[in-house]
Backbone as ProteinMPNN parsed JSONL, in Angstrom:
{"seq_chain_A": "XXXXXXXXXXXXXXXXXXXXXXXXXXXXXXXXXXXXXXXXXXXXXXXXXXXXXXXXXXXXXXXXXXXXXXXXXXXXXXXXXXXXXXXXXXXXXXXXXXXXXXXXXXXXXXXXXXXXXXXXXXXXXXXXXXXXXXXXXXXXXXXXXXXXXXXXXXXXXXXXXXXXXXXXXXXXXXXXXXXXXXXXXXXXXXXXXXX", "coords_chain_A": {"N_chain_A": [[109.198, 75.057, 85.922], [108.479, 77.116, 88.84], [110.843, 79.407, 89.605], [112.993, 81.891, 90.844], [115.814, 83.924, 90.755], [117.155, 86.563, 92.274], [118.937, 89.395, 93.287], [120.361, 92.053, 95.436], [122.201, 94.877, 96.154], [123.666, 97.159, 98.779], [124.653, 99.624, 100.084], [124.355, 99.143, 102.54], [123.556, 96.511, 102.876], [123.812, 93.553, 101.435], [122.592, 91.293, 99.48], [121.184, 87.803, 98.874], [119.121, 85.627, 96.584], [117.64, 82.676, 95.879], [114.365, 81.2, 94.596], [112.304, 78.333, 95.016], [109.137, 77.998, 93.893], [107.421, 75.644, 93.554], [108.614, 73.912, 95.569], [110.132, 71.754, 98.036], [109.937, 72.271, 100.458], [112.754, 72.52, 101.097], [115.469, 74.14, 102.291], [118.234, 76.618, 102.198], [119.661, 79.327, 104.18], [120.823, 82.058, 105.431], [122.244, 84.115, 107.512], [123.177, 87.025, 109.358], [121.752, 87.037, 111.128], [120.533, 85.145, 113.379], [118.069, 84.564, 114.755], [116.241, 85.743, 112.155], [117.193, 84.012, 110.75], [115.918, 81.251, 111.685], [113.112, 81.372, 111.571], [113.012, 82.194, 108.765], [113.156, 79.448, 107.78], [110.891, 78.244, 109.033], [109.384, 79.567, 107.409], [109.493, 78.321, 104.989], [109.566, 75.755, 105.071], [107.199, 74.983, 106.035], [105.626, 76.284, 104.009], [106.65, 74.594, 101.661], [108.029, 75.881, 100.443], [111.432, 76.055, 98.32], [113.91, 77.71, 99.282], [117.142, 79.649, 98.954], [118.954, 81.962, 100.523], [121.163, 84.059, 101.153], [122.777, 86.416, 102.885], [124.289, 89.406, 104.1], [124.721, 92.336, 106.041], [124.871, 95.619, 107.89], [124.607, 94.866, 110.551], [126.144, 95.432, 112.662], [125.414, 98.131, 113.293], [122.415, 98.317, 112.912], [120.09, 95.492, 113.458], [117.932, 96.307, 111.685], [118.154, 97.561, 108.617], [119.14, 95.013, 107.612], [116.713, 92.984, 108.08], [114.884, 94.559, 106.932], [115.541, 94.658, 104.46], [115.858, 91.554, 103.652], [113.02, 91.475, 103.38], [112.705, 92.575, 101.376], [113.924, 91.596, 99.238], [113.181, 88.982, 99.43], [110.625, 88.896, 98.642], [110.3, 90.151, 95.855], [111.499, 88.159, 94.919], [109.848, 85.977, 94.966], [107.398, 87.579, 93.725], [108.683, 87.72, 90.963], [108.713, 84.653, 90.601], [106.228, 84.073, 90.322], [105.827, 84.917, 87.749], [103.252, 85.516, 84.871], [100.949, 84.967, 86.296], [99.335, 83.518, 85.856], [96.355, 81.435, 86.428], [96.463, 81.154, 89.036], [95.768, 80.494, 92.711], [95.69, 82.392, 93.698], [94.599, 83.927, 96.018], [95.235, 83.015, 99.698], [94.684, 81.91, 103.077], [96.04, 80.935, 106.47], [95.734, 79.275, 109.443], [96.87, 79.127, 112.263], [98.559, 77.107, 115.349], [100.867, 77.543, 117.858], [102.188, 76.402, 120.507], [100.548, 78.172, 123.263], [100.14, 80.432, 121.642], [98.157, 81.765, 118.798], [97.893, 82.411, 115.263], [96.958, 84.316, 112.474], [97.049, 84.164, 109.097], [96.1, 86.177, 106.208], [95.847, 86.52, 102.84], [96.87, 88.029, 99.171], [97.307, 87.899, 96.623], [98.028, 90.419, 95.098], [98.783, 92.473, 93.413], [98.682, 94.637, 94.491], [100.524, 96.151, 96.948], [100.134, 96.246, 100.795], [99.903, 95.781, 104.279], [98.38, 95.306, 106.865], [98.499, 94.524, 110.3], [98.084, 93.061, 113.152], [99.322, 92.538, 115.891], [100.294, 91.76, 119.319], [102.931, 91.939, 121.662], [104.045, 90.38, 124.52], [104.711, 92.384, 127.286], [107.355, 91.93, 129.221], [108.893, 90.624, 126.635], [111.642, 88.854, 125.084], [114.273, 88.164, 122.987], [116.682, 87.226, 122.881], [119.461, 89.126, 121.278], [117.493, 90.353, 119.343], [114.978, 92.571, 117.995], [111.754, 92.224, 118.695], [109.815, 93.886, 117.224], [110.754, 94.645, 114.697], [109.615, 92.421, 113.198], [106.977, 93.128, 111.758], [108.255, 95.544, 110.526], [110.052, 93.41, 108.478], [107.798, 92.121, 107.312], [106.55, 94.079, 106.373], [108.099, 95.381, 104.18], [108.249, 92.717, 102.626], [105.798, 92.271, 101.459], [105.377, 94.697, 100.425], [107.588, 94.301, 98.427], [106.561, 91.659, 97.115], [104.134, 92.482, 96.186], [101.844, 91.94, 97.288], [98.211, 91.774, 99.31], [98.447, 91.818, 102.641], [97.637, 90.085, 105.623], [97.779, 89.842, 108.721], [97.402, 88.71, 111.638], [97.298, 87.94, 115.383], [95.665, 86.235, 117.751], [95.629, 85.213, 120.692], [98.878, 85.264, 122.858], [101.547, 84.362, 124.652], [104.199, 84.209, 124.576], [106.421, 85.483, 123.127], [108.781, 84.426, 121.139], [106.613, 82.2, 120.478], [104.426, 83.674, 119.446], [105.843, 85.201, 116.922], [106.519, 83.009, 115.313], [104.486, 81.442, 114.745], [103.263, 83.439, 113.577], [104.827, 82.846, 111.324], [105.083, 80.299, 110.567], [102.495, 80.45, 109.494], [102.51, 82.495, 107.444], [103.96, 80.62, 105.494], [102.222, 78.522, 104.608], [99.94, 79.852, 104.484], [100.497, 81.258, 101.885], [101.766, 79.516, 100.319], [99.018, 78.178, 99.772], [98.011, 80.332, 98.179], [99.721, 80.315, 95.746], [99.29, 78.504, 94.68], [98.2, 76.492, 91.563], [95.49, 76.088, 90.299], [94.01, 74.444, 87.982], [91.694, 74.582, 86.862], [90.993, 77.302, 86.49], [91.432, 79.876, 84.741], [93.467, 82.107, 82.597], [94.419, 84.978, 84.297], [93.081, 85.0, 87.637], [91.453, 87.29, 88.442], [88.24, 90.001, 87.906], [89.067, 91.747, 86.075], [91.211, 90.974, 84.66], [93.568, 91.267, 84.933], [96.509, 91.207, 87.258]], "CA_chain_A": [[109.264, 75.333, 87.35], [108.257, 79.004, 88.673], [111.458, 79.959, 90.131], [113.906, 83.122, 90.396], [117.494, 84.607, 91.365], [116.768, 87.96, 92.913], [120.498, 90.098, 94.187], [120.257, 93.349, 96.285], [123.515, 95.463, 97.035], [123.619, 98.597, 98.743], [125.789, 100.503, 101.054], [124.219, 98.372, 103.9], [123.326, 95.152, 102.718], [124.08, 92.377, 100.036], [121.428, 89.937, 99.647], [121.051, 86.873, 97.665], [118.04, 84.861, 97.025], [116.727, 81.929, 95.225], [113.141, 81.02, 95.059], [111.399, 77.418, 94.34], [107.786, 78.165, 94.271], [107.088, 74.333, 93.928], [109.569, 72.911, 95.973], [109.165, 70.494, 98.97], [110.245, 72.775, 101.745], [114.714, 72.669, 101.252], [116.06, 75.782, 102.492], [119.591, 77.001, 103.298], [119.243, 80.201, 104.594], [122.186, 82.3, 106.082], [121.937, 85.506, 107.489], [123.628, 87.308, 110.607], [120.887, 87.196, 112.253], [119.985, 83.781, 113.665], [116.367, 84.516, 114.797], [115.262, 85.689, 111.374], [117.443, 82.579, 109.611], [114.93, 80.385, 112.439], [111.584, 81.793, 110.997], [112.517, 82.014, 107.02], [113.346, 77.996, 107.464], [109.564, 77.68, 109.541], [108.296, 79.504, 106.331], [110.08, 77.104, 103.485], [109.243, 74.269, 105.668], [105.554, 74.866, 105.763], [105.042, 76.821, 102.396], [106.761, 74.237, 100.643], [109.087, 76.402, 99.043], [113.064, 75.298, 98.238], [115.162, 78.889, 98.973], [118.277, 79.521, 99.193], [119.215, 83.171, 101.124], [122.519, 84.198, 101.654], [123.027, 88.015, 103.727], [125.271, 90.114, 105.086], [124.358, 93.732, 106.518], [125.573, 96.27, 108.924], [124.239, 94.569, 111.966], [126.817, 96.206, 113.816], [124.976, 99.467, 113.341], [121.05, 97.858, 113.867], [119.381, 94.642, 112.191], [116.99, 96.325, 110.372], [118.708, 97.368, 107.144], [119.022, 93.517, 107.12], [115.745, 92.257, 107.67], [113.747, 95.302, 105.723], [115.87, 94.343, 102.72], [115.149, 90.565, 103.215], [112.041, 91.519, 103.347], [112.429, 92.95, 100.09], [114.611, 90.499, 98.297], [112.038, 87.1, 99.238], [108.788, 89.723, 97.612], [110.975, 90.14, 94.776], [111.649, 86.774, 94.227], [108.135, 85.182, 94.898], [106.597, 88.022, 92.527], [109.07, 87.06, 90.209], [108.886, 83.545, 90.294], [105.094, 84.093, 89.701], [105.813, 84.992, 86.143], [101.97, 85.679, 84.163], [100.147, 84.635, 87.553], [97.858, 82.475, 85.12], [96.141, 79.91, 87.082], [97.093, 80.749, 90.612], [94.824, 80.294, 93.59], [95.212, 84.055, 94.457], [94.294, 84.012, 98.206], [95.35, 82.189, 101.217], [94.486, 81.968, 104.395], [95.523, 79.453, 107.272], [95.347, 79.794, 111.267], [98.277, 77.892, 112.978], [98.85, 77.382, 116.545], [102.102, 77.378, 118.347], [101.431, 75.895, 121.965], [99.536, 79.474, 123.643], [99.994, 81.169, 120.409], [97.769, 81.357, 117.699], [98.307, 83.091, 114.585], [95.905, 83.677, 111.211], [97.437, 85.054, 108.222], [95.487, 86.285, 105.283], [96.628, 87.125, 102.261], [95.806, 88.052, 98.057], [98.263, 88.562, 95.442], [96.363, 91.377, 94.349], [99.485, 93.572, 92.831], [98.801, 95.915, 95.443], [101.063, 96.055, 98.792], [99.527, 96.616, 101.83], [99.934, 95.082, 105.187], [97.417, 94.895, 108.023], [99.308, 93.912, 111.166], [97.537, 93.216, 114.379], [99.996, 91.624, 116.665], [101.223, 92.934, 120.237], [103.505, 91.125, 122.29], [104.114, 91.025, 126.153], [105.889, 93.329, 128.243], [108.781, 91.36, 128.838], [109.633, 90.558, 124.755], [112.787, 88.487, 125.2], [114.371, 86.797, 122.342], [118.262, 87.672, 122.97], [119.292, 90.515, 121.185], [116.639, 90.43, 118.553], [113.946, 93.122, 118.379], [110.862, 91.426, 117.802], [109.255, 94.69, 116.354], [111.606, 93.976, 113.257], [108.765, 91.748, 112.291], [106.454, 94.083, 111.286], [109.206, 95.901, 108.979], [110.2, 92.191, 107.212], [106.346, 91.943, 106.886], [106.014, 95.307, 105.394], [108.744, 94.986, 102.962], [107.875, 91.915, 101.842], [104.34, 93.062, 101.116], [105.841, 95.476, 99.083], [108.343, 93.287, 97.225], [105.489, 90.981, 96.421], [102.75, 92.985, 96.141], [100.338, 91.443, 98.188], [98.329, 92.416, 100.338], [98.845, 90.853, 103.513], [96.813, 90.733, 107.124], [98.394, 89.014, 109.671], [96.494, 88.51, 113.392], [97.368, 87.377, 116.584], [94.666, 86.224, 118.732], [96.502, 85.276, 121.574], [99.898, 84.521, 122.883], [102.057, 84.805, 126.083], [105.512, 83.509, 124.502], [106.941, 86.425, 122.182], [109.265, 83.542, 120.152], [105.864, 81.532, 119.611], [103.85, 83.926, 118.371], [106.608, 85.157, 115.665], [106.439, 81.74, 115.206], [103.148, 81.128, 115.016], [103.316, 84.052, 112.418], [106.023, 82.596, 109.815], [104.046, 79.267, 109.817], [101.116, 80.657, 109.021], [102.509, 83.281, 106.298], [104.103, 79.899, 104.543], [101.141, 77.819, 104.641], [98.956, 80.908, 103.399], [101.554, 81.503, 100.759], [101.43, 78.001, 99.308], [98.008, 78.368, 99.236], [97.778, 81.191, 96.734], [100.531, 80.506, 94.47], [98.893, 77.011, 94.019], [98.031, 76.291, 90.42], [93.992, 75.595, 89.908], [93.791, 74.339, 86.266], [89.733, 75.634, 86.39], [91.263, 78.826, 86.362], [91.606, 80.379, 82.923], [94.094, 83.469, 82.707], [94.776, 85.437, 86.016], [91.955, 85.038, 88.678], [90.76, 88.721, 88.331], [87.334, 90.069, 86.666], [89.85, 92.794, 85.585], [92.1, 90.27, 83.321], [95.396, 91.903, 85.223], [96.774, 91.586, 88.445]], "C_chain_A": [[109.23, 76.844, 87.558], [109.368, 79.088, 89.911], [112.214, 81.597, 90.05], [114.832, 83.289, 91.06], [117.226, 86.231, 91.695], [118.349, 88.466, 93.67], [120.154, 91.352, 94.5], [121.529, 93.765, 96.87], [123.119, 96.871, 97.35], [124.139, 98.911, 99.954], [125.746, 99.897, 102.905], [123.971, 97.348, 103.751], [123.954, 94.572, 101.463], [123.4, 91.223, 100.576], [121.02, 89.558, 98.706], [120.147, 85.94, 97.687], [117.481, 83.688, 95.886], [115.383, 81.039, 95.282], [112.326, 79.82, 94.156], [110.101, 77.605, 94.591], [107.01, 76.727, 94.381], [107.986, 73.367, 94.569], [108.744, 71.895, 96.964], [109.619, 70.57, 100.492], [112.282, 73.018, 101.907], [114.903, 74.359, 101.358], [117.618, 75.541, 102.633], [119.591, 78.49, 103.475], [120.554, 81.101, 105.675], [122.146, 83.656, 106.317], [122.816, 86.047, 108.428], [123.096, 87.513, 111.299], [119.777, 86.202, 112.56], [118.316, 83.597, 114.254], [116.0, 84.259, 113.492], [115.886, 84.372, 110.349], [116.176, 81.504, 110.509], [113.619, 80.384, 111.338], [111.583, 81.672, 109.629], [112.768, 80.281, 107.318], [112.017, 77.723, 108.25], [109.013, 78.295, 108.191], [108.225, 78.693, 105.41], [109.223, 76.254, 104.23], [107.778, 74.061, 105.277], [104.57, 75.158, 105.226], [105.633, 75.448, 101.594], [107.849, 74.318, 99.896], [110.424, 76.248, 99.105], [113.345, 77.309, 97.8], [116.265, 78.449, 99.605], [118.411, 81.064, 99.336], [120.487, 83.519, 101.66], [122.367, 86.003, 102.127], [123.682, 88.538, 104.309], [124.619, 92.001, 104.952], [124.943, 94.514, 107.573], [125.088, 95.982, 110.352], [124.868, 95.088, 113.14], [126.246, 97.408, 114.224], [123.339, 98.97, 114.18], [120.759, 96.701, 112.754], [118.2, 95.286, 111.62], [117.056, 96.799, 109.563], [118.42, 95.831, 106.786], [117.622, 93.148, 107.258], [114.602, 93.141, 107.164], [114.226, 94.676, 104.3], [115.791, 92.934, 102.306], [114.055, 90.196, 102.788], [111.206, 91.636, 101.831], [112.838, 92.17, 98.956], [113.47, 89.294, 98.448], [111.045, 88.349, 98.168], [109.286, 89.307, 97.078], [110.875, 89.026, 94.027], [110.728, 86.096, 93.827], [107.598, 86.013, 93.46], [107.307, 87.91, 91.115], [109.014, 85.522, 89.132], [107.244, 83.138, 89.902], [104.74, 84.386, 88.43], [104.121, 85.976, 85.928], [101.1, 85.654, 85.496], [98.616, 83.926, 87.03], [97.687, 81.467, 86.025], [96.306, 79.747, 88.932], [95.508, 80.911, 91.416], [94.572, 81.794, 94.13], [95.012, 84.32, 96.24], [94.837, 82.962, 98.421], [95.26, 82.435, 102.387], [94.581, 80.575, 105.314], [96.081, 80.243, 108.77], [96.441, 78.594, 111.695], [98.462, 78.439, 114.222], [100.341, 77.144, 116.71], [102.099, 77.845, 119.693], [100.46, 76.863, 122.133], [99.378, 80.23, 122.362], [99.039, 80.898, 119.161], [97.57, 82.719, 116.882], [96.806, 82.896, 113.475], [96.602, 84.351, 110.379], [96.543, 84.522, 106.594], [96.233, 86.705, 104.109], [96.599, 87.028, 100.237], [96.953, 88.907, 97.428], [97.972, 88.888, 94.717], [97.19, 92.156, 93.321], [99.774, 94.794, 93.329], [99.191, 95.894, 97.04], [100.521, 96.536, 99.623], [99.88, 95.877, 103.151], [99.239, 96.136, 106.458], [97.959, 94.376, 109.177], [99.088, 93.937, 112.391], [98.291, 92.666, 115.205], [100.643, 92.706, 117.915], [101.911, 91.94, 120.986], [103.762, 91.335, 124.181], [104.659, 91.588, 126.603], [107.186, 93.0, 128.058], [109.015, 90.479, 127.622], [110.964, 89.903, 125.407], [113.04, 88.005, 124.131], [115.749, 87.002, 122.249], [118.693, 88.926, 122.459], [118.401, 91.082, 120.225], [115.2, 91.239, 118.812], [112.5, 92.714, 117.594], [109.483, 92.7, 116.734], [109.687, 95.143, 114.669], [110.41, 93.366, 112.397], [107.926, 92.214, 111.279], [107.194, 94.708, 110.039], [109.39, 94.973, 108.296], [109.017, 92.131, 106.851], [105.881, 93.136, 105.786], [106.872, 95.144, 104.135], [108.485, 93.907, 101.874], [106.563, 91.701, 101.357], [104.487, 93.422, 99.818], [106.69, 95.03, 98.504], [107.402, 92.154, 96.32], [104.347, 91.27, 95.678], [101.826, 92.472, 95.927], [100.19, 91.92, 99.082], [98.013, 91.338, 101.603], [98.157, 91.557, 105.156], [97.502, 89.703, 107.854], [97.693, 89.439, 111.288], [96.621, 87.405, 114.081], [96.093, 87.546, 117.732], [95.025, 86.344, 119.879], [98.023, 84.976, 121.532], [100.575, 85.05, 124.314], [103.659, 84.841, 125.643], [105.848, 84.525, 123.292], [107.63, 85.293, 120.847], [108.123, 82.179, 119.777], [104.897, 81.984, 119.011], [104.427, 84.844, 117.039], [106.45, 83.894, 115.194], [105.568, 81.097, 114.68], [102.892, 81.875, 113.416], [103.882, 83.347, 110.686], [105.295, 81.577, 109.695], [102.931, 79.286, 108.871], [100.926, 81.304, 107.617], [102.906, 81.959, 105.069], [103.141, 78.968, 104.221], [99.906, 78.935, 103.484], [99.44, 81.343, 101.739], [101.385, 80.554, 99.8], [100.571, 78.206, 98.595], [97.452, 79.045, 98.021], [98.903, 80.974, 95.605], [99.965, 79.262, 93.679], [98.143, 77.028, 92.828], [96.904, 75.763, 90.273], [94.045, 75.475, 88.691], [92.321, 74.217, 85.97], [90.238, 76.589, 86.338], [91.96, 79.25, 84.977], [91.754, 81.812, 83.293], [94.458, 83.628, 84.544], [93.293, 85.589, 86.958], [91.891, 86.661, 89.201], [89.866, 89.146, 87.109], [88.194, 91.566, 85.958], [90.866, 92.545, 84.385], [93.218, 90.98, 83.906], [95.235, 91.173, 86.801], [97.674, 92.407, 88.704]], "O_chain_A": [[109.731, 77.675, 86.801], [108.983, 78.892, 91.063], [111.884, 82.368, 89.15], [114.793, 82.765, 92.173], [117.15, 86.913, 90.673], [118.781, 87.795, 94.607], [119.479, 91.868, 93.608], [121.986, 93.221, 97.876], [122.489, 97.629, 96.612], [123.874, 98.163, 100.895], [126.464, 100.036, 103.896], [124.159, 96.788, 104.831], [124.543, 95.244, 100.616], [123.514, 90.514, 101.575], [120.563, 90.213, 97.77], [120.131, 85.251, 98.707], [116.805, 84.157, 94.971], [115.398, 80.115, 96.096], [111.831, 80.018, 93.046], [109.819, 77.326, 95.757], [106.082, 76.609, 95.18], [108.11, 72.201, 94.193], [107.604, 71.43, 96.946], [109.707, 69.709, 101.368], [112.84, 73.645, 102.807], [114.566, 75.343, 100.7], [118.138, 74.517, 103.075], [119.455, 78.932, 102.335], [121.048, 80.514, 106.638], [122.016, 84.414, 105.356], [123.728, 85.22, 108.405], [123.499, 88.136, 112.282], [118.593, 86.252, 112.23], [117.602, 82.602, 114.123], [115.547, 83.157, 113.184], [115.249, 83.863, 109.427], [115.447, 80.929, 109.701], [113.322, 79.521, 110.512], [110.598, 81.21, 109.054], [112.03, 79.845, 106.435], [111.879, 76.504, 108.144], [108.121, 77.608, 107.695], [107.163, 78.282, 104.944], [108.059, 76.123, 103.851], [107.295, 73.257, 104.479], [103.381, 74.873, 105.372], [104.865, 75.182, 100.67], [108.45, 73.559, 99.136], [110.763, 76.315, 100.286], [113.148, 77.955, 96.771], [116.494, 77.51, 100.367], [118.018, 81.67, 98.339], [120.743, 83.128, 102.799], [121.675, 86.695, 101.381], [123.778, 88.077, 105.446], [124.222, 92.612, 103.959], [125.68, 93.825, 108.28], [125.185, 96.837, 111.233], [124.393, 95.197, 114.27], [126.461, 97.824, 115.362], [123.043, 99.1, 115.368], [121.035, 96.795, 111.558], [117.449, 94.534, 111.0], [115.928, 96.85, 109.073], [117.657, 95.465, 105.892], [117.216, 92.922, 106.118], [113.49, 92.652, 106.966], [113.535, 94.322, 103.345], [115.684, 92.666, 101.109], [113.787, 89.193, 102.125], [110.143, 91.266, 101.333], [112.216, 92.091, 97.897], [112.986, 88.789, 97.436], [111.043, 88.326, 96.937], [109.303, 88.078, 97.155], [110.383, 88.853, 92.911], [110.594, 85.625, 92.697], [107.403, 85.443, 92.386], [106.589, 87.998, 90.119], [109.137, 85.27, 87.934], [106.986, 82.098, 89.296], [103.614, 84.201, 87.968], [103.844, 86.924, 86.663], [100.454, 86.696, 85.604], [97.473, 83.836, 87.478], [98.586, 80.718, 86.408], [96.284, 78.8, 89.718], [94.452, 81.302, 90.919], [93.614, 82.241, 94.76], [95.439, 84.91, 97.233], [94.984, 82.041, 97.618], [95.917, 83.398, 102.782], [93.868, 79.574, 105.241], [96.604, 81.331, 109.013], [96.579, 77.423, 111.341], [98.541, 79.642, 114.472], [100.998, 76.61, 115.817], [102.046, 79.002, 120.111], [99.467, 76.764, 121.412], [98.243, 80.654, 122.14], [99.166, 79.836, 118.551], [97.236, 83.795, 117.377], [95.959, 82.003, 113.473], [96.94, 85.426, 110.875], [96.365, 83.431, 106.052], [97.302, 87.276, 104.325], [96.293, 85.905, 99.836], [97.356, 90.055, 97.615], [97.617, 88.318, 93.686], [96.566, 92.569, 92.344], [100.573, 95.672, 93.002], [98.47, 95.699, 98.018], [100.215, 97.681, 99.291], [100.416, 94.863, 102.703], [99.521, 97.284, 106.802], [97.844, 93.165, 108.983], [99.753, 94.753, 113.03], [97.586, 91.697, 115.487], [101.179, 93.808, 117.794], [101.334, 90.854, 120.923], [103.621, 92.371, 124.831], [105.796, 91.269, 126.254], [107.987, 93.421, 127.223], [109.441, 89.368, 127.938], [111.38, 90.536, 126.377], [112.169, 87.195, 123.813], [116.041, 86.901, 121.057], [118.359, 89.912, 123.115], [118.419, 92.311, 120.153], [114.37, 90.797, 119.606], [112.204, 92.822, 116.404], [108.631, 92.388, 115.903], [109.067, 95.761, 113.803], [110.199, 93.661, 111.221], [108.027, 91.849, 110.108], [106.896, 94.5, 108.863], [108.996, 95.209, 107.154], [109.024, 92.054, 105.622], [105.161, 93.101, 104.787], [106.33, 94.779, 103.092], [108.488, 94.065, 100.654], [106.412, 90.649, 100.735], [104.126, 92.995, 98.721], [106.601, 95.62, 97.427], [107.546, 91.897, 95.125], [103.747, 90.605, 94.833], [101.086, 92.385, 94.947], [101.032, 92.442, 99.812], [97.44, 90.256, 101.475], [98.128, 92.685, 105.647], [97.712, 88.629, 107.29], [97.652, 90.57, 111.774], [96.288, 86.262, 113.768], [95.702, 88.543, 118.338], [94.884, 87.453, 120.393], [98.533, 84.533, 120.503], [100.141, 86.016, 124.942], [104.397, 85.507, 126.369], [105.311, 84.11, 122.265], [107.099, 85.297, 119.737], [108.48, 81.276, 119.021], [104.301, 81.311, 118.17], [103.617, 85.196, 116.181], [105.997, 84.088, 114.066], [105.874, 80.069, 114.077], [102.507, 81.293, 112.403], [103.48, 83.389, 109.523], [104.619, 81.621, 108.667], [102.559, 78.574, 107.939], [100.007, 81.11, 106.822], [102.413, 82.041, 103.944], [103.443, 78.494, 103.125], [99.378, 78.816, 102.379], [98.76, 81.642, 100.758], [100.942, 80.727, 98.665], [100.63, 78.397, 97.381], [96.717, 78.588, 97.145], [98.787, 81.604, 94.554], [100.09, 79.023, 92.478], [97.152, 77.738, 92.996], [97.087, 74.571, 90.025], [94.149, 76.548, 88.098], [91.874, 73.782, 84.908], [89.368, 77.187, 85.705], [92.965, 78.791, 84.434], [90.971, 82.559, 83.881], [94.642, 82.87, 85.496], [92.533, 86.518, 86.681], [92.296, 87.038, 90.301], [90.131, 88.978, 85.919], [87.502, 92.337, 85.295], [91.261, 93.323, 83.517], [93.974, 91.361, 83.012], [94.214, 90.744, 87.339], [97.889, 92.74, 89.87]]}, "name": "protein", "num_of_chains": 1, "seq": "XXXXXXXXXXXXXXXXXXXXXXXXXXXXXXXXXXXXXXXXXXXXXXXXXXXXXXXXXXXXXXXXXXXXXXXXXXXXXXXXXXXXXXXXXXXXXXXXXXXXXXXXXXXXXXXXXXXXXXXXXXXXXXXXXXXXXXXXXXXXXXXXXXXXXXXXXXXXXXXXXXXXXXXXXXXXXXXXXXXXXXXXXXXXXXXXXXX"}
């Protein structure tokens, strides 16, 4: 099974993570910050993958210590739990709606972080006290914890909490996709023999 245990302490966070790369979607997921626990349980769900995320951070100060360093703890784990990366599908890409919202996320566990991030949201952004420009930073981090590179695009949307939404579906769905195990594939799917 390609899993891993990934821990992160530091003067603002403590974050704990375990990562089934073939699971069948089980999460528990625990954070202090009930939006982004929402969205990592739409990614398990519809990647597939069985984590387990436990977090605490200085939220009192701002959430994004906490969700840059989740950002960084899931990479971690995934590029972890990818071991050799013999055999994997390498890319994914899937397009998911969520009602007005529709999302596409691309994405190529190339070794090299990057993120591409076209998304704007409407004027009035509501989602309680949650700043939905956060996303972007968990996106970037976890880019760079994984190192993949990662495009994410919003076509449309009117509803700020469906096209985050719209997003996390799409990144676990695309996600699946590339970690998935082609047994035509001999070594790592690069004419380079690395990733």
């Amino acid at each position: 099974m390609r899993t891993a245990k990934i821990e992160r302490k530091t003067r603002e966070t403590q974050i704990r993570a375990e990562v089934n790369l073939d699971g069948t979607g089980r999460y528990a997921i625990q954070t202090p910050i009930p939006f982004i626990d929402h969205m990592l349980t739409l990614m398990c769900k519809h990647g597939l993958f069985d984590i387990k995320l436990k977090a605490k951070g200085d939220v009192e100060v701002d959430d994004h210590h906490t969700v840059e360093d989740i950002g960084i703890v899931l990479g971690k784990a995934i590029k972890q739990a990818l071991g050799d990366m013999k055999g994997i599908a390498r890319y994914g890409l899937a397009s998911v709606p969520m009602d007005e919202a529709l999302a596409q996320v691309s994405l190529d566990i190339s070794g090299r972080q990057y993120l591409v991030y076209n998304v704007s949201f409407p004027k009035k952004s509501k989602l309680r006290e949650f700043d939905p420009d956060l996303i972007e930073d968990f996106l970037q981090a976890f880019a760079g914890g994984a190192g993949i590179t990662l495009h994410v695009n919003i076509f449309y949307g009117r509803n700020t909490h469906h096209i985050i939404e719209a997003v996390f579906k799409a990144l676990g769905r695309a996600l699946q996709q590339a970690v998935s195990v082609d047994p035509r594939v001999k070594g790592v799917p690069s004419t380079k023999g690395t990733l």
